[in-house]
PAZAPA-4460 file (N, C-alpha, C; in steps of 0.05 Angstrom, whole numbers, plus 32768, in hexadecimal, padded with zeros to 4 digits):
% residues 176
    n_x    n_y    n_z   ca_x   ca_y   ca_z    c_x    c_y    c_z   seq   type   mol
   8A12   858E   88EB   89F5   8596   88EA   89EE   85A3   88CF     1      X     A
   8A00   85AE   88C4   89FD   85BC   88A7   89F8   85A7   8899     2      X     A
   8A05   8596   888F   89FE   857A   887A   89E8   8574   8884     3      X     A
   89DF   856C   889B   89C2   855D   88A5   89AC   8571   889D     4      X     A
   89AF   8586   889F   899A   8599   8893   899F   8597   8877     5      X     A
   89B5   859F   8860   89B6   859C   8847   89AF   857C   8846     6      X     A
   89B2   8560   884C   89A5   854D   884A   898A   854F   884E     7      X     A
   8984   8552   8857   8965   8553   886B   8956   8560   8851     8      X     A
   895A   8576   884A   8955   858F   883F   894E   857E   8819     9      X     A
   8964   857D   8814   8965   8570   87FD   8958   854D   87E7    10      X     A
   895D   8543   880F   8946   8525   880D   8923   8532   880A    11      X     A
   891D   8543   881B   8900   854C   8816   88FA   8555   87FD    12      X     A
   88FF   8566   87F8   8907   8567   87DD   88FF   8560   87C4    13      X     A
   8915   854C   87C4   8917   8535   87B6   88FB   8529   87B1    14      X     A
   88F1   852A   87C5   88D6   851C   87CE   88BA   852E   87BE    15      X     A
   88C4   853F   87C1   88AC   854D   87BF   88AC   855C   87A0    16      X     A
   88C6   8557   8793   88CF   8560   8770   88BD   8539   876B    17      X     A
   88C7   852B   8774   88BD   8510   876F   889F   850C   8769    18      X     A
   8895   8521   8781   886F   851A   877E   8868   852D   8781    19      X     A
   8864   8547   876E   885D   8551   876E   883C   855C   8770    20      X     A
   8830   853E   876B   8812   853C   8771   8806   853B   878C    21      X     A
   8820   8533   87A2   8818   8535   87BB   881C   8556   87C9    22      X     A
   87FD   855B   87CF   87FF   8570   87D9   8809   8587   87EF    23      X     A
   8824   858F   87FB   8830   8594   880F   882B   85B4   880B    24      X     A
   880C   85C0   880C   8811   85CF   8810   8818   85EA   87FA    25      X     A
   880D   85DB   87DC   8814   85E3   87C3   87FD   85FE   87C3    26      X     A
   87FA   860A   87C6   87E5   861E   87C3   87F2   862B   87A6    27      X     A
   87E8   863C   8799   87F1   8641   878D   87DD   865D   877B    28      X     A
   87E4   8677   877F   87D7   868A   8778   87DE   8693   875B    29      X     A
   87CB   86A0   874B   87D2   86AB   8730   87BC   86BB   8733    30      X     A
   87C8   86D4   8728   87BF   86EC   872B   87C3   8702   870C    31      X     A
   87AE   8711   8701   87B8   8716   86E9   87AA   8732   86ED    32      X     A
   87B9   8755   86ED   87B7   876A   86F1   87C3   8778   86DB    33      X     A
   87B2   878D   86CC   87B5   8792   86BC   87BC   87B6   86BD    34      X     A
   87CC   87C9   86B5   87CD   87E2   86BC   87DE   87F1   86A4    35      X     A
   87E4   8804   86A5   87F1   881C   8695   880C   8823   86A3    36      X     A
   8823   8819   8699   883B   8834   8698   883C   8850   86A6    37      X     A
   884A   8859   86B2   884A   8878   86B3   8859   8880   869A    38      X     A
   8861   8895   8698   8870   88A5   8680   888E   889E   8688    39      X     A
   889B   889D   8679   88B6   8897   8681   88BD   887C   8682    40      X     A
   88B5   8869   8670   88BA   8853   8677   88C7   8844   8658    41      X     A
   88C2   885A   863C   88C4   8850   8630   88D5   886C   8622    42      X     A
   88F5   8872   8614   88F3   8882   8610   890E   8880   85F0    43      X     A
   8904   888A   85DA   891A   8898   85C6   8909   8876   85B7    44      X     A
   88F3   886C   85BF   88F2   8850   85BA   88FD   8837   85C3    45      X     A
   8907   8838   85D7   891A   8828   85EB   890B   8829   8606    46      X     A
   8908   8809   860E   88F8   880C   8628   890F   8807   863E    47      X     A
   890A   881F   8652   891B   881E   866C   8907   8800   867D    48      X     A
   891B   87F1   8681   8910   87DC   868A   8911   87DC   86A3    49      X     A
   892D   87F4   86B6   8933   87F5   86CC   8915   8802   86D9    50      X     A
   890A   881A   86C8   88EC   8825   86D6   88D8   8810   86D5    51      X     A
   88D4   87FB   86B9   88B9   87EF   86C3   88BE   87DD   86D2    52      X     A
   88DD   87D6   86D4   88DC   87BB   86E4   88D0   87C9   8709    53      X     A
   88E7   87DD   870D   88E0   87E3   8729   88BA   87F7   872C    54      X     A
   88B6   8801   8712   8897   8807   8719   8889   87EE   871C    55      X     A
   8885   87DB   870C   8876   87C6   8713   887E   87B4   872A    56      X     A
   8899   87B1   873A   88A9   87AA   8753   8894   87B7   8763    57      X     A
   8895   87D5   875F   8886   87E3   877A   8867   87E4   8783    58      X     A
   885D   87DD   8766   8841   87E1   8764   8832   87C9   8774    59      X     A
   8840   87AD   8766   8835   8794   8765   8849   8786   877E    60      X     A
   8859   879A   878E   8869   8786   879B   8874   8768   878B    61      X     A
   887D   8769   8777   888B   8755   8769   88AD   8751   8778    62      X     A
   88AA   8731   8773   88C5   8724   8781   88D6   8720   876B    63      X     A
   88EE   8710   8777   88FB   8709   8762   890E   8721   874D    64      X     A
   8923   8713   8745   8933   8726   8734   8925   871F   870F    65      X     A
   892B   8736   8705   891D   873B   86ED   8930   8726   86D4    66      X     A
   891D   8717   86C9   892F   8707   86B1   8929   8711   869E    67      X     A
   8917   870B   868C   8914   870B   8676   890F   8725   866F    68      X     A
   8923   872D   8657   890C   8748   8651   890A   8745   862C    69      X     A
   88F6   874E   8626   88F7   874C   8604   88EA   8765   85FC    70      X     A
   88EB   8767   85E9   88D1   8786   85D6   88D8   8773   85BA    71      X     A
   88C2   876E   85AA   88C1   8766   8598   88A0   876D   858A    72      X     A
   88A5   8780   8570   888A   8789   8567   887D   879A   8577    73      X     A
   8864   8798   857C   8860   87AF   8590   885B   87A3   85AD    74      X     A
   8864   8790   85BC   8866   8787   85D1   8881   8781   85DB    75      X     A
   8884   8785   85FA   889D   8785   860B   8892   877B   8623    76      X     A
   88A6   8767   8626   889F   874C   8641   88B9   8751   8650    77      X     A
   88AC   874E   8669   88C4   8755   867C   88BE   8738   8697    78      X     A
   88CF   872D   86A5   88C6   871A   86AB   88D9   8715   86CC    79      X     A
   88C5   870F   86E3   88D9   870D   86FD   88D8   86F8   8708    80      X     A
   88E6   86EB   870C   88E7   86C9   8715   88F8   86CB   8730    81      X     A
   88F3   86B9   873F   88F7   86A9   8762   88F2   8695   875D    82      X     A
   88F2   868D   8774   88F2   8668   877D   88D6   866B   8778    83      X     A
   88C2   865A   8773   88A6   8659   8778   8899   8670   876E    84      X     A
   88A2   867F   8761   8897   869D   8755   889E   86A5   873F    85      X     A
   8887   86B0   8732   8892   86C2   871B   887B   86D9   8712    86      X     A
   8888   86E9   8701   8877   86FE   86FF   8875   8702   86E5    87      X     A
   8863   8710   86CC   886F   8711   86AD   885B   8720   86A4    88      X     A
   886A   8738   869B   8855   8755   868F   885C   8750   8679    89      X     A
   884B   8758   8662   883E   8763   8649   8839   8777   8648    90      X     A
   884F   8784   863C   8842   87A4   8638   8843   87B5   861B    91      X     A
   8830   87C3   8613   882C   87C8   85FB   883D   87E2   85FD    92      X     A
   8852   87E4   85DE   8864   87EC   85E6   8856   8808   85DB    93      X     A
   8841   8813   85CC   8831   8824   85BF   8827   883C   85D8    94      X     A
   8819   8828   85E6   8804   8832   85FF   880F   882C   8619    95      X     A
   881E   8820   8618   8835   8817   863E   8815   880D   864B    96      X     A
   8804   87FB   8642   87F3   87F6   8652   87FF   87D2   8653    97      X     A
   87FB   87C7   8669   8804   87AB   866E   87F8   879C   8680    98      X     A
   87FA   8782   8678   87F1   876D   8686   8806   8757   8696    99      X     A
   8804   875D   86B2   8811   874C   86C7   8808   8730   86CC   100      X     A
   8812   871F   86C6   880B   8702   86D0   881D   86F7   86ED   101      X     A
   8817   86F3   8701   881E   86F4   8719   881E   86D9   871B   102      X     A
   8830   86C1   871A   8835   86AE   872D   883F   86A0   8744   103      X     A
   882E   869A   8762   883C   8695   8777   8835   867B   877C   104      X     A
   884D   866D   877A   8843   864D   877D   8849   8649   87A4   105      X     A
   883A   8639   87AD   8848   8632   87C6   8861   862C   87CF   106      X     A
   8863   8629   87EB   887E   8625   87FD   8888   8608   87EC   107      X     A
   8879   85F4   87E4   8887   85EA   87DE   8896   85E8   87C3   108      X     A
   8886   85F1   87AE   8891   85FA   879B   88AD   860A   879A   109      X     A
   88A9   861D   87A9   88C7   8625   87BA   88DE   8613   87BE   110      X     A
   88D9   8608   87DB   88F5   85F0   87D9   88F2   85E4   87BE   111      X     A
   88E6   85D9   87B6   88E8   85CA   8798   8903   85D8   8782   112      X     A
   88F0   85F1   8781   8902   8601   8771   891F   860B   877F   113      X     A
   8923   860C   8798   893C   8612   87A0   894E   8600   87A1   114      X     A
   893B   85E3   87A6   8950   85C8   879D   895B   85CE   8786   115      X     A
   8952   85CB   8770   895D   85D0   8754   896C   85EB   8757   116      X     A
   8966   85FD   8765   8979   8615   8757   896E   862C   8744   117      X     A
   8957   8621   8742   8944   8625   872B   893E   864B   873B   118      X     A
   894B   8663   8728   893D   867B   8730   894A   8689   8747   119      X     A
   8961   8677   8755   8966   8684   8777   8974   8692   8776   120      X     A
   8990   8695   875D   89A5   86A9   875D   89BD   8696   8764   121      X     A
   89CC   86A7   8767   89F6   8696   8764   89FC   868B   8785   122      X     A
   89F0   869C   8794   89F4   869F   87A8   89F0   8678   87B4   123      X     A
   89D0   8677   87AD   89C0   865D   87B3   89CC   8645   879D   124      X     A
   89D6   864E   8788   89E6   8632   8782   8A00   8636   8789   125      X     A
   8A0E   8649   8792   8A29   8642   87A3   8A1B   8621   87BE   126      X     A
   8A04   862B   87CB   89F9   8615   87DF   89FE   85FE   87D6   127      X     A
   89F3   85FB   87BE   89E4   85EB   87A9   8A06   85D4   87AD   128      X     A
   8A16   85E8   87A4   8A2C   85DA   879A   8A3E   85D0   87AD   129      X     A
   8A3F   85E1   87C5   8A4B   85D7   87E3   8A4A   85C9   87E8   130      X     A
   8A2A   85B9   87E7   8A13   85AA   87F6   8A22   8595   87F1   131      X     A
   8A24   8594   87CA   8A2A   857C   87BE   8A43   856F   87C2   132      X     A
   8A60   8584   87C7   8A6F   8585   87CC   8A74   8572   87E4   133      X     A
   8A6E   8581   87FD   8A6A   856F   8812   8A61   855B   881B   134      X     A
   8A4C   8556   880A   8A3D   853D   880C   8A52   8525   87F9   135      X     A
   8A5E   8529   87E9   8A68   8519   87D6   8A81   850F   87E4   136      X     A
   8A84   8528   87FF   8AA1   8522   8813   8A9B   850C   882A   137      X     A
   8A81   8516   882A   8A78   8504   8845   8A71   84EC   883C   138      X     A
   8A6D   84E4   881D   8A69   84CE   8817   8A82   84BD   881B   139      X     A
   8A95   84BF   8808   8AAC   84BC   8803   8AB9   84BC   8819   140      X     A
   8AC4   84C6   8831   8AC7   84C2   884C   8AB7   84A7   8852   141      X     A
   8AA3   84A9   8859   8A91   8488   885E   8AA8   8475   884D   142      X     A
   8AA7   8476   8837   8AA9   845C   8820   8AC6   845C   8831   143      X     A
   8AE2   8468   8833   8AF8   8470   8840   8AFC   8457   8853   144      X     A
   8AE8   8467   8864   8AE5   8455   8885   8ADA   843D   8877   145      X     A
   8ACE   8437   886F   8AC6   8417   8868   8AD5   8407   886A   146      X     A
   8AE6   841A   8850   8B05   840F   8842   8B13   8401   8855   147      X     A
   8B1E   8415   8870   8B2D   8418   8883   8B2B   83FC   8893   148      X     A
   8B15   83FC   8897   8B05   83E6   88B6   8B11   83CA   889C   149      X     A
   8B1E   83B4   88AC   8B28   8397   889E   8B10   838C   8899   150      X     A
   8B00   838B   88B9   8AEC   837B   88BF   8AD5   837F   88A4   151      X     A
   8AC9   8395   889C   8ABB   8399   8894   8AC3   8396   8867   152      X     A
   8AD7   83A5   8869   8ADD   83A7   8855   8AD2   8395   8838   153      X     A
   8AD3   837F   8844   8ABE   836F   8820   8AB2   836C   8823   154      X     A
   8A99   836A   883F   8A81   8369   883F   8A73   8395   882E   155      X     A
   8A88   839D   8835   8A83   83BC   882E   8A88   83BB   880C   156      X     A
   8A9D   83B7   8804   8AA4   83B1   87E0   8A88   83A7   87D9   157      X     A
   8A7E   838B   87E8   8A71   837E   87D4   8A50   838B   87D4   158      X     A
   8A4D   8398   87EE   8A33   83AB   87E8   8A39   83C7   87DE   159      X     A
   8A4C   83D2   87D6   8A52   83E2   87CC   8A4A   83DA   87AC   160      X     A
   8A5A   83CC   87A6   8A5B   83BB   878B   8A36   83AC   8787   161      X     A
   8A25   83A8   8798   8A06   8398   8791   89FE   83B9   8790   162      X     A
   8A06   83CD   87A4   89F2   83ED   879D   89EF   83F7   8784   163      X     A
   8A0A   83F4   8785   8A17   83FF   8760   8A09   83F6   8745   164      X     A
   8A08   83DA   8745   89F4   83C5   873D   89D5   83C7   8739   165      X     A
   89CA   83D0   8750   89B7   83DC   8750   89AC   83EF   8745   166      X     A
   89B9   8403   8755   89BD   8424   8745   89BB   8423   8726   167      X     A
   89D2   841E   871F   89CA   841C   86FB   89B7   840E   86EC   168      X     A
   89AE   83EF   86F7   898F   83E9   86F7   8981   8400   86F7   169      X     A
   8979   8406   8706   8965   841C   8710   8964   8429   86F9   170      X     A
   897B   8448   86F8   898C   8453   86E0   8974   8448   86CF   171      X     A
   8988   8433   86BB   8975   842A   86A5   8960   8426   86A1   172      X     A
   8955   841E   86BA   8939   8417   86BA   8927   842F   86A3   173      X     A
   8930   844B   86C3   892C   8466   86BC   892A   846F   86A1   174      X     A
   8943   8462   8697   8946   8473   867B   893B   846B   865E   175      X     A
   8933   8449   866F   892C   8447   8655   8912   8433   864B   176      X     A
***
């Protein structure tokens, strides 16, 4: 039942990284809030990133673990990414006043991005890599038994051998 859901899971998917013009539900909010620092956020000239990350976490309910961080000139970007989400302040490093840009893409943007891996953490491509793992077993098992059965066996080679054929058609097609 695990593979049929990681199948299942990963064919939709597929589908929906494919067409992304078809609408399932894509809502998609952007939001842009602009505010001030408290004291303590910036100190000896060195910005504690642990205070603005979790002050702006608490303020704005922001998701996601914090990526990016920079200070360059008099601006410092701090940045929180998820599946389907992200968040990205501008803050003047003079005045600690900043601008939040809030992105929440829809549910499906989500699976999209959790297919890829894109933002989820180690945890969700350990899945990622199971999935593939198992699936590459359950393939290979099939091809096995093909092997096995007399009856079947060159009618199996020789559509194995026209897929294959195919497949790299295709391939090229794609690439070029």
């Amino acid at each position: 039942m695990i593979s049929l859901l990681a199948v299942l899971f990963f064919a939709l998917t597929g589908i929906t990284l494919n067409h992304p013009d078809w609408a399932f539900g894509s809502a998609e909010t952007r939001r842009e809030v602009i505010g001030t620092l408290p004291a303590g956020w910036i100190r000896n000239g060195q910005v504690n990133w642990l205070t603005v990350a979790e002050t702006l976490r608490a303020q704005y309910h922001l998701q996601g673990r914090v990526g990016d961080t920079r200070v360059e000139g008099g601006e410092a970007d701090l940045s929180f990414k998820a599946p389907g989400y992200s968040a990205d302040a501008f803050i003047d490093t003079a005045t600690g006043k900043y601008t939040l840009n809030i992105d929440a893409q829809g549910a499906v943007a989500v699976l999209n991005d959790l297919h890829r891996g894109r933002d989820a953490g180690s945890a969700w491509a350990w899945v990622i890599d199971l999935s593939g793992v198992f699936l590459a077993f359950v393939a290979l098992t099939g091809l096995a038994i093909l092997l096995y059965l007399k009856k079947t066996r060159v009618k199996a080679l020789l559509s194995l051998v026209a897929a294959s054929i195919v497949v790299l058609l295709l391939m090229r097609a794609a690439m070029g």
